[in-house]
N, C-alpha and C positions, 0 to 999 in steps of 0.2 A: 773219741769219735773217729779222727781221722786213721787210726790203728786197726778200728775193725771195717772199715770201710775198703784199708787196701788190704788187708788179710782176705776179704772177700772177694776183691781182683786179684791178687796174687794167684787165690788157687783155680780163677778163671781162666788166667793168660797162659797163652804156649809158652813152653822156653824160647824160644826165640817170639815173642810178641811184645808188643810197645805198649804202654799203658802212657795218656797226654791227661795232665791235669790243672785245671786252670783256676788261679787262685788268685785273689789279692788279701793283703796283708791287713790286720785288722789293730785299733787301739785299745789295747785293752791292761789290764791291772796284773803285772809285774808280780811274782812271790815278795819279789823284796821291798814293797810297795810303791814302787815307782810306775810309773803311765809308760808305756811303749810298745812298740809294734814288733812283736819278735813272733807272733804264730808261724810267720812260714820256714822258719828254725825246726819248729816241731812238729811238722807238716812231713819236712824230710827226713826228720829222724823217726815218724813212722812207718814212712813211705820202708826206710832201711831196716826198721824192723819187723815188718813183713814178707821181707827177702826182697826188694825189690832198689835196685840202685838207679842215683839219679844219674840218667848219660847224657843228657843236653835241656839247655832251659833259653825260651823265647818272651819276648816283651811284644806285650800287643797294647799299643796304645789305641784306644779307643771312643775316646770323647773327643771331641773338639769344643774347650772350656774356654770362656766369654773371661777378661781379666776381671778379677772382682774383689773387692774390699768387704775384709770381715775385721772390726776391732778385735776381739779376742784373740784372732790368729797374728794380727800384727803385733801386738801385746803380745802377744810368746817369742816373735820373730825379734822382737827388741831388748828382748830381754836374755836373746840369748838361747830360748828354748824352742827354736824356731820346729816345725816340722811343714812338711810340705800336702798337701792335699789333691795327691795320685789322679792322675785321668788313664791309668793304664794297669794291667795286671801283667801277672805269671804265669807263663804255659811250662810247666816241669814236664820231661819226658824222662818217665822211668821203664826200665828194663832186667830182665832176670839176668842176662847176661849179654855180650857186647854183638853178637851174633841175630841175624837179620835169615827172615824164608823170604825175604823180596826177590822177586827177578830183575835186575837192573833194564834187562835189557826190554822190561815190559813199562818200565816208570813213564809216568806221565808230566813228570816236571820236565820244563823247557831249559833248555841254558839262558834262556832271557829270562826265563821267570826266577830262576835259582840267583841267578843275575842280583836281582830286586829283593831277594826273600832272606839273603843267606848271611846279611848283618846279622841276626836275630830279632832287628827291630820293626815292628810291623805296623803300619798306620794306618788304620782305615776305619769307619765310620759302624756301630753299633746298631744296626737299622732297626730293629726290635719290630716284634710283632705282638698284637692286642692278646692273646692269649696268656700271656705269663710275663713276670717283672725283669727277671732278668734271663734272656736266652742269648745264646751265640750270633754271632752275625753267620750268614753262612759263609762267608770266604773264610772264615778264622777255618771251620771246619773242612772247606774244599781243601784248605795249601797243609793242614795235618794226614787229610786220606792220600793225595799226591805225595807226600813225604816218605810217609812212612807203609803205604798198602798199596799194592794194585787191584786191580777189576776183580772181582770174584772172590776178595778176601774177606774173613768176619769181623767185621764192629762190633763193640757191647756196650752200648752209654747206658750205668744205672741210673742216671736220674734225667729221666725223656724231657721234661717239666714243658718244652714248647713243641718239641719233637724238631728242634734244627740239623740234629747226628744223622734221625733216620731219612729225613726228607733229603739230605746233601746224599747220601748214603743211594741212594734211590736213582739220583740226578746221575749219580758216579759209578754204579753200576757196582756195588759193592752189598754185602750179606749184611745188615744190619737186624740188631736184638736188641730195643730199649725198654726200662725197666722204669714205670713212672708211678708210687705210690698214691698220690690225689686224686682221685675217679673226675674231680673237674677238669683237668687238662684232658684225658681221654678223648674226646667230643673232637675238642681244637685240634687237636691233633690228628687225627683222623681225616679231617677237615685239609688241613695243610698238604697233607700228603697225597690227597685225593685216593682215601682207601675204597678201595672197588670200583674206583672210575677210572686209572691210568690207560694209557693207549697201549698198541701193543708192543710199540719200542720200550715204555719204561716195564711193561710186564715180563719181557724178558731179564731185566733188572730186578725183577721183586722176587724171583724164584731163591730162598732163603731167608728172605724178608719179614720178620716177626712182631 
């Protein structure tokens, strides 16, 4: 799955464009029949076999988890086989090669904000919206278009599912394309973005907008 997902970005991306992908790591059954968490091993080595090399990778922590007691997991913790139970994922940022079309001198990161952001490690809160189970928070997405685009450049999120890409995308004044298989999210989405109601400050923003 993850092979031809970015075989399909790859041959979307400029040479000089950024592909961010966000992942957490899954438990699952091992060839050599052991239990363990290794998918995002082969996450990257499809990402490389696509042509596409990983240049920087961020942590976004994203829950803020209540302490809690579960027997089975202390039962593993004691025995030895402890594992931990994640409140944050992966933001992988790959690229065809190390070479950037940004204008620096158009960026919209602050030295205060770069200040805060440039641990890698990012904390803030998942706010979710009623249309879909798991969508971005939109600041994960604001401090990715600051990073790595300016004003007027193109986005492409295949998979729209709450539409957070195109609605940040909109806010930021950038060409946004997303691609959402489930005609149920359509509706919602549509909705959020307020498609054919924007005022005229954000419709100068939507010329590209798809």
């Amino acid at each position: 799955f993850p092979v031809t997902i970015y075989k399909g970005i790859s041959r979307l991306l400029t040479n000089r464009g950024t592909l961010v992908s966000q992942w957490e790591d899954l438990t699952i059954k091992r060839p050599d029949g052991l239990t363990g968490e290794y998918m995002l091993s082969c996450i990257n080595d499809a990402a490389e076999y696509a042509g596409l090399s990983l240049y920087s990778r961020w942590i976004w922590k994203k829950y803020t988890k209540k302490p809690t007691y579960m027997p089975s997991s202390f039962d593993m913790a004691s025995s030895g086989l402890a594992r931990p139970n994640p409140n944050w994922s992966y933001a992988f940022v790959y690229k065809k090669n190390s070479k950037s079309d940004m204008n620096p001198e158009k960026t919209e990161v602050t030295k205060e904000e770069w200040a805060q952001w440039s641990d890698g490690v990012w904390d803030f809160q998942n706010p979710g919206v009623d249309i879909h189970t798991t969508p971005f928070a939109p600041e994960f997405v604001d401090r990715f278009l600051k990073i790595y685009t300016n004003q007027g450049d193109k986005v492409i999120d295949p998979f729209g599912g709450s539409g957070t890409t195109l609605n940040q995308c909109i806010d930021n004044c950038r060409s946004c394309t997303i691609i959402e298989l489930d005609q149920k999210y359509i509706p919602g989405i549509k909705e959020r973005v307020g498609w054919g109601r924007q005022s005229l400050g954000k419709l100068e923003c939507m010329r590209g907008v798809s």
